[in-house]
N, C-alpha and C positions, 0 to 999 in steps of 0.2 A: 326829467333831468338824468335819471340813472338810464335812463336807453340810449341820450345820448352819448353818455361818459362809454358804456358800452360799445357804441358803434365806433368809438376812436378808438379803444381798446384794441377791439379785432382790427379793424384798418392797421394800428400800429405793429401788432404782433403782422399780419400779414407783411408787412414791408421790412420789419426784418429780416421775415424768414425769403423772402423774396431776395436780399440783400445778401443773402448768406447764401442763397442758391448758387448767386454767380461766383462767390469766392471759395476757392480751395480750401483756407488759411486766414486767420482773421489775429494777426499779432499785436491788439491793440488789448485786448480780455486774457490771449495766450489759449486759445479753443481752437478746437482745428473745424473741421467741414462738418463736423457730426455734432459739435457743442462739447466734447469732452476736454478736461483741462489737458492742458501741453505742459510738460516741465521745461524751465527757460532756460536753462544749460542747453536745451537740444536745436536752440531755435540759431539760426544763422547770426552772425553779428552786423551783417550788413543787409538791410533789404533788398538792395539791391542785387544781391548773386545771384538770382533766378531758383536758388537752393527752394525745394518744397519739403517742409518739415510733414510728414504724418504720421498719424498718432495711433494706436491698435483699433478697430472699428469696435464697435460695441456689440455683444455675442450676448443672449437669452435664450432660456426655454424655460415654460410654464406646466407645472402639471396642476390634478386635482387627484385626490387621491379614495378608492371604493371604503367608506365607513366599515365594515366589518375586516379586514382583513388589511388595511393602507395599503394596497396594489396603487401603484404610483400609472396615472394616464397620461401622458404628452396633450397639450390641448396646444390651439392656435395662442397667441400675446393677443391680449384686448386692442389689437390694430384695426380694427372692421375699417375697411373703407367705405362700402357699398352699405347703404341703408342704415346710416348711422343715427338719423333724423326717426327710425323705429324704435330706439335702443331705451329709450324710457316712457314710452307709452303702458300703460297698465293692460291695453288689450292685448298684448303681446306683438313680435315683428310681424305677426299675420292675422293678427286681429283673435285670435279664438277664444280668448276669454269672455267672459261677462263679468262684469265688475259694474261699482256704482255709481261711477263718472268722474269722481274726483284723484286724485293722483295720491297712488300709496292705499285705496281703497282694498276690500276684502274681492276676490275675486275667485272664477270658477272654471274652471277650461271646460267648453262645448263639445271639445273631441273629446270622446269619452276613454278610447285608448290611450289620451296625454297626460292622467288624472293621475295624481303622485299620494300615495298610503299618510296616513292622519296623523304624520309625526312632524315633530315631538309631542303635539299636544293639537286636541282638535279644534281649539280656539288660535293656534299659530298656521296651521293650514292656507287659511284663505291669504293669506300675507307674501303670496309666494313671489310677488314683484319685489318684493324689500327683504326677507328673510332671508339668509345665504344659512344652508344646511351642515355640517363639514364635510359632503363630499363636492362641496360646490365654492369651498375655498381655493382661489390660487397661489399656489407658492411659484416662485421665479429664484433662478439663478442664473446668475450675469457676471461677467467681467468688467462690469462698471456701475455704479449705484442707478435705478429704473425710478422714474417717479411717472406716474399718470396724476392729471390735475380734470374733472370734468365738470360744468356747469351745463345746469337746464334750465331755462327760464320760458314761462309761458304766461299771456293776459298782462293787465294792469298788478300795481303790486296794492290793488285792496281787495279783489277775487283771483287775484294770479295764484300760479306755482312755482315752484321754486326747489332746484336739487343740488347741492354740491357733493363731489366724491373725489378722497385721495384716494392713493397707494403707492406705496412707499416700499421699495424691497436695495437689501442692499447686502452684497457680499463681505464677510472677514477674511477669508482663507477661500482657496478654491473649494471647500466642500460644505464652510458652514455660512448660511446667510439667513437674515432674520428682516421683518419688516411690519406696515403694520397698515390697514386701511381704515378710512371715515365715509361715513356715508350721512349724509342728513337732507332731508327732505321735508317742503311746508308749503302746504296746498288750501289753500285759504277758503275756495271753495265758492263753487257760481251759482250754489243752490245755498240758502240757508243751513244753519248749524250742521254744517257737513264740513268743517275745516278738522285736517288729519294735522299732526307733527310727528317724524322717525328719527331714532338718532340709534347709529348702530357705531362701535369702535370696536375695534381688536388687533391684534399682535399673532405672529406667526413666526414661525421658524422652523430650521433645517439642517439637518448635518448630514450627509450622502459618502459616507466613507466606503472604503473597498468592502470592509466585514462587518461595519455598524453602522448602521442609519436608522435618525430619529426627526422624525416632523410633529409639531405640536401647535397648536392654534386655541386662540381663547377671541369668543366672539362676547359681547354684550349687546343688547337691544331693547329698545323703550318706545315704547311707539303707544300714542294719544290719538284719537277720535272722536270729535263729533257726531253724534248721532240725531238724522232727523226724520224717519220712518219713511223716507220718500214723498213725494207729494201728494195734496190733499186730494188735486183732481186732474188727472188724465190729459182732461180737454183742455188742459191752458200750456199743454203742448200742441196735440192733436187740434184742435180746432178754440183758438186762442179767439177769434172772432167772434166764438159764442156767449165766451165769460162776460158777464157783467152787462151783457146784450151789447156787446158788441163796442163799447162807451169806453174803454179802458186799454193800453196797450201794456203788456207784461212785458219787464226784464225778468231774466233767471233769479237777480237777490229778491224780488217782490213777491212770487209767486209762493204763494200758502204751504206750508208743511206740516205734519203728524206730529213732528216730536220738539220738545226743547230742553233744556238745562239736561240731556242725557249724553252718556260720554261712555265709551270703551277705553282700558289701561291695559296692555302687555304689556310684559318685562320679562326677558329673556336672555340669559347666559349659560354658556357653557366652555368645557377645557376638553380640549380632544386632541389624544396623543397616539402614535405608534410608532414603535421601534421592532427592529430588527436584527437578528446578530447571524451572520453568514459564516458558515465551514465551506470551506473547498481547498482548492491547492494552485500552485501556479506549476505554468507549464510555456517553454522557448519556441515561438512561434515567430516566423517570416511577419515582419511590417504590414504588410498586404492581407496578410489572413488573419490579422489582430483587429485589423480595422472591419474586414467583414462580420467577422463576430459578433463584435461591436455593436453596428447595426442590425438591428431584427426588422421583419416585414410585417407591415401595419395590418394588424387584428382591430375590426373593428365588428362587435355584435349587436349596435345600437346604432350606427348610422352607416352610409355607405361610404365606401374607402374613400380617400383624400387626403392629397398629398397634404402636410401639414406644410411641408419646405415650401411650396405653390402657395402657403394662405398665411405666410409669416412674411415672408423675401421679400414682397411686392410694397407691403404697406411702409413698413419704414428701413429697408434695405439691410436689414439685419440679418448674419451669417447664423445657420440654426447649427448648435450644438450633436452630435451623438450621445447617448448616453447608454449607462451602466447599463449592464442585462440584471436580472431576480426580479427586484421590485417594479422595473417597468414594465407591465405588459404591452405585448407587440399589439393590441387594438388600436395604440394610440403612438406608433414609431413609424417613420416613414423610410420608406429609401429613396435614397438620392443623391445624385454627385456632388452636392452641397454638403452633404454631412461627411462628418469626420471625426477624426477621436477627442471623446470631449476634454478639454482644452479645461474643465473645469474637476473632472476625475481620471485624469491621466494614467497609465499605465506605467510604472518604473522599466524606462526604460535603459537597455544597454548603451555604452558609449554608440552615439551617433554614426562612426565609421563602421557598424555593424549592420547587416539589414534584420536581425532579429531583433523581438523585446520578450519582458516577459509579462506572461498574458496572468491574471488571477481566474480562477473558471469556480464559480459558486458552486457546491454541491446540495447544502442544505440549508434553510434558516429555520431562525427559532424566531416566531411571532408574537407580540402582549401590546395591545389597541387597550387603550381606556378611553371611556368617555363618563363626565362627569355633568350635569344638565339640571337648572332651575326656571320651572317657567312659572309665573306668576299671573294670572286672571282676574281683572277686577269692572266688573258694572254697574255704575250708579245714574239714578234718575230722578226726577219729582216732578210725579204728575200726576193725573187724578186718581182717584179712588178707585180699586179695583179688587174685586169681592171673590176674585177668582187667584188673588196674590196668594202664597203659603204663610209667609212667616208677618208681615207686614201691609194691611188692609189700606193704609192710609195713603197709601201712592208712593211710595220712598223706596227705592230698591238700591242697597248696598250689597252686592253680593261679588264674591271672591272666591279663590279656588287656586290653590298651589300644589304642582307636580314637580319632584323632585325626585333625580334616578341618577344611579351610578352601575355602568356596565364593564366591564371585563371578558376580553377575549386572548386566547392561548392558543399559538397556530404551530404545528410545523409543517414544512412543506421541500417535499425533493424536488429539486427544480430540472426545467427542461434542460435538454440541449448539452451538458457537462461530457456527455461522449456520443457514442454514433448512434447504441441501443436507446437513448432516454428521449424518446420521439412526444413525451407528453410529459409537464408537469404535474405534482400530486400534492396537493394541501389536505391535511386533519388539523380543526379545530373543536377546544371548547367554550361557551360562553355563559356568563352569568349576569343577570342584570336584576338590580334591587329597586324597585319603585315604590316611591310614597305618594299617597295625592290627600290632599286637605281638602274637605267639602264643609260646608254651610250647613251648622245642625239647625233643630225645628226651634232651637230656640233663639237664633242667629248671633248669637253672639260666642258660643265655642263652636268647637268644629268637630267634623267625624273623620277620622281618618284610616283611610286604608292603606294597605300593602301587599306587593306581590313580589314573587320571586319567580323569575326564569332562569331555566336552564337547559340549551342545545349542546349537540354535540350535529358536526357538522362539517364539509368537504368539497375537494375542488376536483376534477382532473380537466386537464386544459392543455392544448396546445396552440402555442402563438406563433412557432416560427414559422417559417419558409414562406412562400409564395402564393402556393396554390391553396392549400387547405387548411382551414382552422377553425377549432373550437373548442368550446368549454361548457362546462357540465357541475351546477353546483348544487348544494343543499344543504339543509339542516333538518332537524327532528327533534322536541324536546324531550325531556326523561323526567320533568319534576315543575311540579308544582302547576303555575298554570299554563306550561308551557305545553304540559302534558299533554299527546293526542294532537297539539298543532307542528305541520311539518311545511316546507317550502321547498321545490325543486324549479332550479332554470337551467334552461339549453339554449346554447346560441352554437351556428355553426355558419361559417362565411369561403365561399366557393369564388375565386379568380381565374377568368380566362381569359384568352383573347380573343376576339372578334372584330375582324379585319385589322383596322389599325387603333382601336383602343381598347380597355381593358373593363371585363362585366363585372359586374361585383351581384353575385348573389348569395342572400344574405335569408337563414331560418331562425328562428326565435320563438319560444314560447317558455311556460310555467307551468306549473301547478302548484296549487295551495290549500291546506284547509288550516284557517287560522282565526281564534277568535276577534269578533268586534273590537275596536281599540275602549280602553278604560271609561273613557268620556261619552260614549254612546253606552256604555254600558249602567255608569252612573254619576246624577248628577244634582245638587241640591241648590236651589238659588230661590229668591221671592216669588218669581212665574215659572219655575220650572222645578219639579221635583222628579227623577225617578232612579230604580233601580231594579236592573232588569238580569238578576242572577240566573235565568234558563234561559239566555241566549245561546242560538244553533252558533256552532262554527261555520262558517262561510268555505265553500267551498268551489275555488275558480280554477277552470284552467283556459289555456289560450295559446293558439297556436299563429304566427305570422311569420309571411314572409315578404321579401323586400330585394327588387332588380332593381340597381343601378347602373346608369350607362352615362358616362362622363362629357364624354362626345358630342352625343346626342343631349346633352342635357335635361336628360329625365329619367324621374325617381319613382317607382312605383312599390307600395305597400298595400298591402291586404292582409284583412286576419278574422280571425272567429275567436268568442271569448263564450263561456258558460258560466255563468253564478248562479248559485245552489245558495239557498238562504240571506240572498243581497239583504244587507244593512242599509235602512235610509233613515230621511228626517220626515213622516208624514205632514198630511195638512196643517196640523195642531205642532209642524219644528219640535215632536214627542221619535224617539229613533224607535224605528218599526222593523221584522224581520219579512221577507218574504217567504212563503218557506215552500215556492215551486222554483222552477228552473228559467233564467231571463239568456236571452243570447241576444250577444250585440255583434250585429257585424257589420265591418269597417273597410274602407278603401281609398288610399290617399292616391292623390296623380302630382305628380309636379312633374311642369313641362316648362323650358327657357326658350325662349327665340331669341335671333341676332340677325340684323341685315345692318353692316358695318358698324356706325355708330346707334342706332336704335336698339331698343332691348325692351320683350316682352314675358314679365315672368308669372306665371301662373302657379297655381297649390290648389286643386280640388277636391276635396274629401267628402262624403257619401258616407253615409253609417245609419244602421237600421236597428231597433229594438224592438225586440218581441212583445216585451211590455209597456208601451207609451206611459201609461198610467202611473208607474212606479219608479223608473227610468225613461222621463220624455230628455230625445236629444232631435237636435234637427237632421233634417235628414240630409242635407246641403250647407256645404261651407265653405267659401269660395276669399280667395286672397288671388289682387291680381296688380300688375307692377307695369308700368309703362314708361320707360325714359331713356335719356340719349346719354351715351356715355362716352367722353372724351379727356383727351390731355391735351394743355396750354400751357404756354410761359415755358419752353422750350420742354416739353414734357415732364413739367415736375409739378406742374397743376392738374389735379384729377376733379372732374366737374362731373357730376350725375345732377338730371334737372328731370324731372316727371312727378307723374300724380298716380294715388293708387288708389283702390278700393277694398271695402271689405262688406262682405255679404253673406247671411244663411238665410234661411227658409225660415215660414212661422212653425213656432210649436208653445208648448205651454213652460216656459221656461222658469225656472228654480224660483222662487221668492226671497228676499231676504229677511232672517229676523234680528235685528237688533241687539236683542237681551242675551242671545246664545253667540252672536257674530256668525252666526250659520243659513246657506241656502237650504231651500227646503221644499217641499212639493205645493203647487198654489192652495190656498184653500180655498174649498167647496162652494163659497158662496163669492169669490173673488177672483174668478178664470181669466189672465188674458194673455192675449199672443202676441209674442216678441217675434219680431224676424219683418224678413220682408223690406228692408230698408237700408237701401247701400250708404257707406260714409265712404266720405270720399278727403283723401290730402293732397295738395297740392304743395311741393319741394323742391329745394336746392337746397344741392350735398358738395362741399369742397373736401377735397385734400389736400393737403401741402404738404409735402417732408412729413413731420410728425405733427402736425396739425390737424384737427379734424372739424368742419361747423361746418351749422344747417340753420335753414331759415324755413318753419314748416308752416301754410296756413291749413290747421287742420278742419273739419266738417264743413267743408266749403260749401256743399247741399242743404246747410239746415233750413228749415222750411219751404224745401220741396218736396214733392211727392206726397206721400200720405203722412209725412211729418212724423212718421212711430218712431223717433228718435231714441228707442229703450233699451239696454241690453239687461236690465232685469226691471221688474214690473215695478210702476211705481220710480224709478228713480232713471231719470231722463242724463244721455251725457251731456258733456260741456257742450255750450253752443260754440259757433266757431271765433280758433282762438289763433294769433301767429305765437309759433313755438320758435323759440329759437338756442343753440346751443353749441357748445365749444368743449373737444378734448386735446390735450397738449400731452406728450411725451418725451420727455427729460432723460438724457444718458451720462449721466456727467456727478 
């Protein structure tokens, strides 16, 4: 019944929007072409005059902003058209993760150069499909209230999944706007006692004035887990014919599992703020060269250049903003004849019959970022008797673990570009961060608790503007406590030319670090896990990549080398162990697009080698690849992508998962097996409409073919196959 009620739903919203296509004007609601309200004084008295009433188009841009410093990024609006049927899978849009099968699962990325530091907490890590960081919150500002509405629906609703997500942003004044998203997700689960529930809220907000700007964000997260140690046995994937001699046919709810009445709880919030207060002065400048100012040329040290104008305009025909120069850095501002002065921090200008205005030109800011952070850890179970528990013999494990930290950072920074000489901007800051963690004493019912204090001191120089050249150059170094002796240096530097008739983007990058283990590898008390490892080496990496893109041509090429000096892991025994020789890994991604009119074939293949199999096994092959026809219909305001894709690596001895800690970890000794070696494959249909987006995916169309190793980590098989189906909506009104 609810698939029906659904299938009228979308048919209905489609014939709307299909209705609304062909009308300029729709004076029966008072909405013009776009959905935003009309005021009825402006509307004609007569239908008939031919008069067409319209109304200001709806204007956004989105940033996210770098955690130590709030350096404001320009990103695309969550418009994706293309591969939008990716957009909530837990292996990621190119498959590279390993995860458990179920949606909202702990997962691990296979590229080992895509692998993101153990923050906040090394039990929030794996969660990286659901947890939003704060440098991975979006703020928007608009000339009209923005709502996104998204449902995911996958399987039956007694092993199905299930996602809904707002966001909600909406302007006061042209500089101050606040909003707020939800996210909740509940994955019931096609394997026994492996059903997940996420419920994440929060509030954000913004003020973007000439000489003060303040953005603040408060996230919440509670996320529940089932735990079922994977399955009993292998062969009732692999060779399901064998079980039971052959007398018996398995579904996924029936097949046998390790664990039961066992469950994982996070709880996670935090409040992260920065402001900024700007010196400069204003200075009478021609129209014309207010506006080039205005705009800066897109600095980009993390991916290759792109137009943002090119990857906003298209999806729901929205005019993209300019914006303020200090806070934004040019890695994420584009140029182009679509941009103009933003219409949201406008420049006081002279009476109109003048061609001058006057322009404000930032000299300095004063920088103060807090972030305030409580994550809370809890594991319980009952099962049998285990002689090898610490605190609790009897099979019972309640174990907990609370981190709690409040950081502070103090920036100032002479900004680029104020005159002809200041060819690079220059940031000095310093930072302080105070953490408590609560661990599980030997007698489980009080606690031990520790505490640390850092303190960097630490800097930018960087240049973003012009065309051709740019980079940036950053670091820190502590002076107290255990900060002491860890220091962190990155280089990005990005070269634009031309070649023939479009533009290369060559792009360098690397680090250096020597910084100790995070806290939770360092120590940890629970009923099967005890340790505390106070002579831990500092880790010591550095790594160097670079990266040619060619627009044109449609292809992306990365390579790089990385070095760890005392690599931190989780041995056979999921106990963190140091290495204390030298591992090198090295890496080489290809992405290549093809187009023969409507057809399109996109490729991503990455190669990565480690010195150490044993300590760091990563496959050596990883392959994502896209086949389908792309067109517009319904006088081109339908956008249809229809094809299937794959995803593929090679065998290796791939991470294990344990349970008790929420952590991968290296197989044990007496339990080796190899993942890989077995393509999935989806088969899709992706619409667009106006601001409409749904997909219809049947995903793992292959299961029980081939050699059936359906694993992406050992022991826990994915979903068998499932039709996925989903809908995003976009509200300007």
């Amino acid at each position: 019944m609810r698939r029906i009620l659904l299938t009228y739903i979308l048919l209905f919203v489609l014939g709307l929007l299909a209705v609304q296509a062909q009308q300029p004007f729709n004076t029966l609601d008072n909405r013009d072409r776009y959905g935003n309200q009309v005021d009825p004084s402006t509307q004609p008295d007569s239908l008939d005059t031919g008069t067409d009433v319209q109304s200001i188009p709806p204007k956004l841009y989105m940033w996210q902003l770098s955690e130590t410093l709030g350096n404001r990024t320009i990103v695309p609006a969550d418009t994706l058209a293309l591969n939008f049927q990716n957009t909530n899978l837990v292996g990621g849009m190119t498959g590279e993760y390993n995860f458990l099968g179920n949606l909202g699962s702990p997962r691990l990325s296979r590229i080992f150069f895509n692998r993101q530091d153990d923050e906040p907490t090394l039990f929030m890590a794996p969660y990286s499909s659901f947890f939003v960081r704060p440098d991975q919150v979006f703020f928007t500002n608009s000339n009209v209230p923005y709502t996104n509405l998204t449902y995911y629906k996958a399987g039956n609703k007694i092993n199905g999944e299930e996602r809904f997500k707002s966001y909600f942003s909406v302007n006061v004044n042209k500089r101050l706007a606040f909003g707020f998203n939800f996210d909740y997700l509940y994955g019931r689960g096609y394997y026994a006692n492996q059903s997940t529930s996420h419920f994440n809220a929060g509030l954000f907000g913004s003020y973007i004035g000439e000489r003060y700007q303040i953005q603040a964000v408060y996230n919440n997260f509670f996320m529940k887990m089932n735990e079922n140690g994977g399955i009993a046995n292998d062969g009732y994937i692999t060779r399901p014919d064998t079980m039971a001699e052959g007398k018996k046919e398995y579904s996924s709810t029936t097949i046998p599992v390790k664990m039961e009445q066992t469950s994982n709880r996070n709880k996670d919030f935090y409040v992260y703020l920065t402001q900024r207060y700007r010196l400069g002065f204003k200075r009478r400048v021609l129209k014309e060269e207010a506006q080039n100012n205005s705009v800066q040329q897109r600095f980009s040290p993390a991916a290759p250049t792109t137009s943002i104008a090119s990857s906003i305009a298209p999806a729901d025909s929205l005019a993209t903003d300019s914006l303020a120069t200090d806070s934004l850095p040019a890695n994420n501002l584009a140029m182009g004849d679509n941009l103009s002065l933003d219409s949201l921090n406008s420049n006081h200008a002279l009476p109109e019959d003048t061609n001058f205005v006057e322009e404000f030109v930032p000299v300095t800011s004063f920088i103060h970022t807090f972030k305030i952070e409580r994550a809370r850890h809890k594991y319980q179970s009952v099962s049998t008797p285990d002689e090898n528990a610490y605190y609790n013999k009897q099979g019972v494990s309640r174990d907990s673990t609370t981190a709690f930290s409040v950081k502070n950072v103090f920036g100032i920074a002479l900004l680029e570009g104020f005159n002809r000489y200041a060819k690079a901007g220059l940031t000095g800051y310093i930072s302080h961060k105070f953490s408590r963690y609560d661990l599980m004493n030997a007698d489980s019912m009080t606690v031990d608790r520790f505490t640390e204090q850092e303190i960097y001191v630490g800097g930018e120089l960087a240049k973003r503007q012009g065309k051709t050249l740019h980079y940036s150059i950053d670091g820190e170094v502590g002076i107290m406590d255990k900060a002491m002796g860890q220091f962190r240096v990155n280089g990005n530097m990005d070269l634009n030319f031309r070649l023939w008739k479009d533009t290369v983007n060559l792009i360098i990058r690397g680090f250096v670090k020597n910084t100790l283990p995070s806290f939770y590898m360092r120590h940890y008390h629970s009923n099967l896990h005890v340790w505390d490892n106070d002579n831990m080496e500092k880790e010591f990496r550095t790594r160097v990549e670079g990266e040619l893109n060619i627009d044109r041509w449609g292809t992306n090429l990365r390579a790089g080398v990385e070095n760890v000096k005392n690599y931190t892991y989780l041995n056979q025994k999921a106990v963190p162990e140091q290495n204390s020789g030298n591992i090198q890994i090295l890496s080489a991604t290809l992405k290549q697009n093809f187009r023969a009119g409507i057809f399109h074939l996109d490729n991503e293949v990455t190669w990565q080698k480690s010195s150490n199999e044993t300590v760091l096994p990563l496959p050596q092959i990883s392959v994502y690849s896209n086949l389908y026809l792309l067109t517009k219909l319904a006088k081109k305001v339908l956008t249809v992508q229809l094809g299937a894709d794959v995803r593929y690596f090679t065998k290796y001895n791939a991470p294990a998962y344990t349970p008790s800690i929420q952590q991968f970890h290296l197989q044990p000794e007496n339990d080796q097996v190899e993942i890989g070696g077995y393509p999935i494959v989806n088969v899709y249909a992706n619409l667009h409409l106006k601001r409409t987006r749904l997909f219809a995916m049947y995903s793992h169309v292959n299961q029980g073919m081939g050699t059936r190793n359906s694993f992406l980590v050992p022991h826990y098989p994915i979903n068998p196959n499932l039709l996925r189906i989903g809908v995003s909506w976009n509200f300007y009104d």
